[in-house]
C-alpha positions as CSV (number, residue, x, y, z in Angstrom):
1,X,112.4,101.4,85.7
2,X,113.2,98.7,88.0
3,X,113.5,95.4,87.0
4,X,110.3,92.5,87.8
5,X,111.4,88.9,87.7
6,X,108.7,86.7,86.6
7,X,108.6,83.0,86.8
8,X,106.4,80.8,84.2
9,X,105.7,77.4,86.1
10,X,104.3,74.2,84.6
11,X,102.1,71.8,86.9
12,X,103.3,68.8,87.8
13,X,102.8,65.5,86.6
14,X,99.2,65.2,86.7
15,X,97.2,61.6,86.4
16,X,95.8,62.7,82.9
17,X,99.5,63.3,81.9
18,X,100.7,60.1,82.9
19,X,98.1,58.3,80.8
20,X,98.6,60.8,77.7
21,X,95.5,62.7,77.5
22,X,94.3,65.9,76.7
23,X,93.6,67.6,80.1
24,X,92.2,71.0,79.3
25,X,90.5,72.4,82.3
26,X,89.6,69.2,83.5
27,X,89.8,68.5,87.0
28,X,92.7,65.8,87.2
29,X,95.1,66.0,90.2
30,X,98.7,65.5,90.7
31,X,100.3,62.2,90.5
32,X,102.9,61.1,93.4
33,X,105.8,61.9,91.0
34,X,104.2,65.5,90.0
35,X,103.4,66.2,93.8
36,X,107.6,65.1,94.8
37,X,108.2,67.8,91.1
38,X,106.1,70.5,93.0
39,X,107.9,70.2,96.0
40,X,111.5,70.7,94.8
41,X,110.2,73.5,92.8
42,X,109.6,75.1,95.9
43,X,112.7,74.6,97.5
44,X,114.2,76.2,94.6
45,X,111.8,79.2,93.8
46,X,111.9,79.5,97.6
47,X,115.4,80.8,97.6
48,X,114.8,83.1,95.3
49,X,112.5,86.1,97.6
50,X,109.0,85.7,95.0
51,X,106.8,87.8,96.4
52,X,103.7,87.1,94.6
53,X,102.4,83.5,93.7
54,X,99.3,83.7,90.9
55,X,98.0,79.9,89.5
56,X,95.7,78.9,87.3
57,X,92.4,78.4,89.2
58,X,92.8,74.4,87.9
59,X,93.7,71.8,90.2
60,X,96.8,70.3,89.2
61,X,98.0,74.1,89.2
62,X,96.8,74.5,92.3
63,X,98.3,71.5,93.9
64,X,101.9,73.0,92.3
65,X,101.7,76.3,93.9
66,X,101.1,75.5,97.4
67,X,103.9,74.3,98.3
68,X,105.9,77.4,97.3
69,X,103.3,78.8,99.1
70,X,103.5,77.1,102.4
71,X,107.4,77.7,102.4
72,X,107.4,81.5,101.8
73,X,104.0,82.6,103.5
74,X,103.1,84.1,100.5
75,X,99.5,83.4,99.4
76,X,98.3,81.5,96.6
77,X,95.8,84.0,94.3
78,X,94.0,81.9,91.8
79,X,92.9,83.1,88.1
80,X,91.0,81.7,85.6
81,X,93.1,83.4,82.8
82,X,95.6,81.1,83.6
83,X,93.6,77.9,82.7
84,X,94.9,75.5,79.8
85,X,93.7,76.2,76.7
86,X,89.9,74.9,76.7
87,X,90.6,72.1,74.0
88,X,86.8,71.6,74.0
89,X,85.1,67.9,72.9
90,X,89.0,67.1,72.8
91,X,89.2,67.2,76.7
92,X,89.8,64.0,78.2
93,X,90.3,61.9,74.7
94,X,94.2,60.5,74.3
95,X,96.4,61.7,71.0
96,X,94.8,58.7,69.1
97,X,91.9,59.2,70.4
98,X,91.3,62.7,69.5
99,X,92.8,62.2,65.9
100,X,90.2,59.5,65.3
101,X,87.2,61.2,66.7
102,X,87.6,65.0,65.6
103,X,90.6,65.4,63.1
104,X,89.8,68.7,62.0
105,X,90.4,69.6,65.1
106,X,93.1,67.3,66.3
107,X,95.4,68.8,63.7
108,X,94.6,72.4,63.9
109,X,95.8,72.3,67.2
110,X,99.2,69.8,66.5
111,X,99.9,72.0,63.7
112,X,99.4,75.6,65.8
113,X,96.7,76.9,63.9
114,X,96.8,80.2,65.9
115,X,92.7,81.1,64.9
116,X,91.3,78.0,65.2
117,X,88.3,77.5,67.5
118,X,88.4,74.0,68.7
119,X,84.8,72.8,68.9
120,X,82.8,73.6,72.0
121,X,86.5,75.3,73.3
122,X,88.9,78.3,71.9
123,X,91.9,79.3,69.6
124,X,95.2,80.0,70.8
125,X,94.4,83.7,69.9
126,X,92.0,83.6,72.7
127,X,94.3,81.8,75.3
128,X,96.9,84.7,74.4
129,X,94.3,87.7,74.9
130,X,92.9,86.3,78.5
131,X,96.4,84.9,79.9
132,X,98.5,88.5,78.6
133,X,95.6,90.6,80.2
134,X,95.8,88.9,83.4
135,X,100.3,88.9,83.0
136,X,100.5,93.0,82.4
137,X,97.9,93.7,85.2
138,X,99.5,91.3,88.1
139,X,102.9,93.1,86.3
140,X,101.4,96.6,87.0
141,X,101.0,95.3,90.6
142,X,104.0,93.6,91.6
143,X,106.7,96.0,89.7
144,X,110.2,95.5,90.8
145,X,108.9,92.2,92.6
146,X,109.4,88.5,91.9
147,X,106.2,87.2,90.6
148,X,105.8,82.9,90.5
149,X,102.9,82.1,87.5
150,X,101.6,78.6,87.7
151,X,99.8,77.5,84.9
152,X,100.3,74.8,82.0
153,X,101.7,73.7,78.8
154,X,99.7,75.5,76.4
155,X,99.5,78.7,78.2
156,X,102.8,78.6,79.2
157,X,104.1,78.4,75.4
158,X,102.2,81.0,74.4
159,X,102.9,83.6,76.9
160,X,106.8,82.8,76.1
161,X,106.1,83.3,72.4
162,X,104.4,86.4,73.0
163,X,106.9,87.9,75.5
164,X,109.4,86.8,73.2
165,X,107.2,89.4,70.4
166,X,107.0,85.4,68.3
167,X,103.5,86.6,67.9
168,X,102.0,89.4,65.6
169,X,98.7,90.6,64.1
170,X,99.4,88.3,61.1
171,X,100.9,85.1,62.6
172,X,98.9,82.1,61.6
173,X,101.1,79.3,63.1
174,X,103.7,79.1,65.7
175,X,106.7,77.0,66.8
176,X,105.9,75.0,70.0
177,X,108.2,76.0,73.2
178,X,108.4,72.4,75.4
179,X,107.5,73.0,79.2
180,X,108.6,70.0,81.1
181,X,106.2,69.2,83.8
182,X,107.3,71.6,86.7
183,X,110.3,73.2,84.2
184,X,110.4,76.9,84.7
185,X,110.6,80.0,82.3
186,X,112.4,83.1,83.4
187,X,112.1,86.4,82.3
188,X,113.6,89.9,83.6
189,X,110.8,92.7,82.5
190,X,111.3,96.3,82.4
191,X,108.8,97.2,80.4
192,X,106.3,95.6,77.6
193,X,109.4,96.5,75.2
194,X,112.7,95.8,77.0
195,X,112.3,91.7,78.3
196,X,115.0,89.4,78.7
197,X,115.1,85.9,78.6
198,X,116.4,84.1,81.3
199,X,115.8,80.4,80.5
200,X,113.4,78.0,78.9
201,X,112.1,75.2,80.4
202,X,114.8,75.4,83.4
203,X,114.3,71.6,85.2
204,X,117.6,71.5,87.1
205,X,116.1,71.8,90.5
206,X,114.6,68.2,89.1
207,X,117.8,66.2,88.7
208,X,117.4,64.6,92.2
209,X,114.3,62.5,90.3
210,X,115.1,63.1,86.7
211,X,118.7,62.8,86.7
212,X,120.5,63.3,83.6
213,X,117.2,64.5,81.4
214,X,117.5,67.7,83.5
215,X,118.4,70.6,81.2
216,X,117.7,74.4,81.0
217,X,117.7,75.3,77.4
218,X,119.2,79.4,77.5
């Protein structure tokens, strides 16, 4: 079976990031330093042939992808599976904030709870469902290619800890994978049951703006 490369990408820096807040599927945009993070992470995903760019149909996901896009010629196809996690009447609110306002809620998701339904939003269980869907159809697609996923935080941990096969029918919490903003996850897929991992949370092509908190955890 021939080998698909596949490329997790986190957003950059967006404006709700840089104040601390919850962004959800809120609207917020890049900042100036997430819009220079997007841009080197085209130069480097640029040298590496993708063939296929997918992005969360969000802004600041948006914003990430195109230039990759611009570089390679290579289209930009938005889906909604990709979105954040919808974190509900948690959207907007800061840490403190949230904890203050809806606890119940606040902790449930700081602790993983995997079933919890945040109020007026969803559980990771459902984040998992719509994101993997979408990731094993676009794989069907684009076999043997090199697929670039842009998408966020939430998403992004939980589609490593599924294709990782951290997730079963009975798992009620879950470690939490850190995604830098614009920090990359690589995989090499053969199949739903042969998947290496590359590298986690691969910000090297940052150092030029980063310096020496660059890192790719293997």
């Amino acid at each position: 079976m021939p080998v698909t490369r596949l490329y997790l990408i986190r957003h950059g820096q967006s404006a709700g990031n840089a104040e601390g807040r919850f962004g959800g599927h809120g609207p917020t945009p890049l900042s100036d330093l997430g819009q220079r993070q997007a841009e080197l992470t085209a130069e480097s995903l640029a040298k590496e042939n993708v063939s296929a760019i997918y992005s969360s149909d969000l802004y600041r996901a948006v914003q990430t992808a195109e230039p990759l896009s611009r570089l390679t010629g290579v289209p930009v196809l938005t889906k909604s599976a990709f979105r954040e996690r919808n974190v509900g009447v948690l959207e907007g609110l800061t840490f403190d904030e949230s904890k203050q306002q809806h606890p119940k809620d606040y902790y449930a998701l700081v602790n993983r709870n995997y079933h919890h339904v945040i109020t007026r939003g969803e559980s990771y269980r459902q984040l998992v469902k719509r994101a993997m869907n979408e990731v094993w159809d676009i794989m069907r697609k684009h076999q043997g290619e090199r697929i670039a996923i842009f998408s966020h935080t939430g998403a992004i941990c939980f589609m490593t800890l599924h294709l990782m096969g951290a997730i079963r029918r009975d798992t009620k919490q879950t470690p939490w994978l850190i995604t830098s903003n614009c920090g990359v996850n690589r995989f090499e897929i053969r199949g739903r049951n042969n998947i290496r991992v590359l590298a986690i949370n691969d910000t090297r092509h940052l150092s030029d703006i980063t310096g020496n908190d660059s890192f790719a955890a293997r």
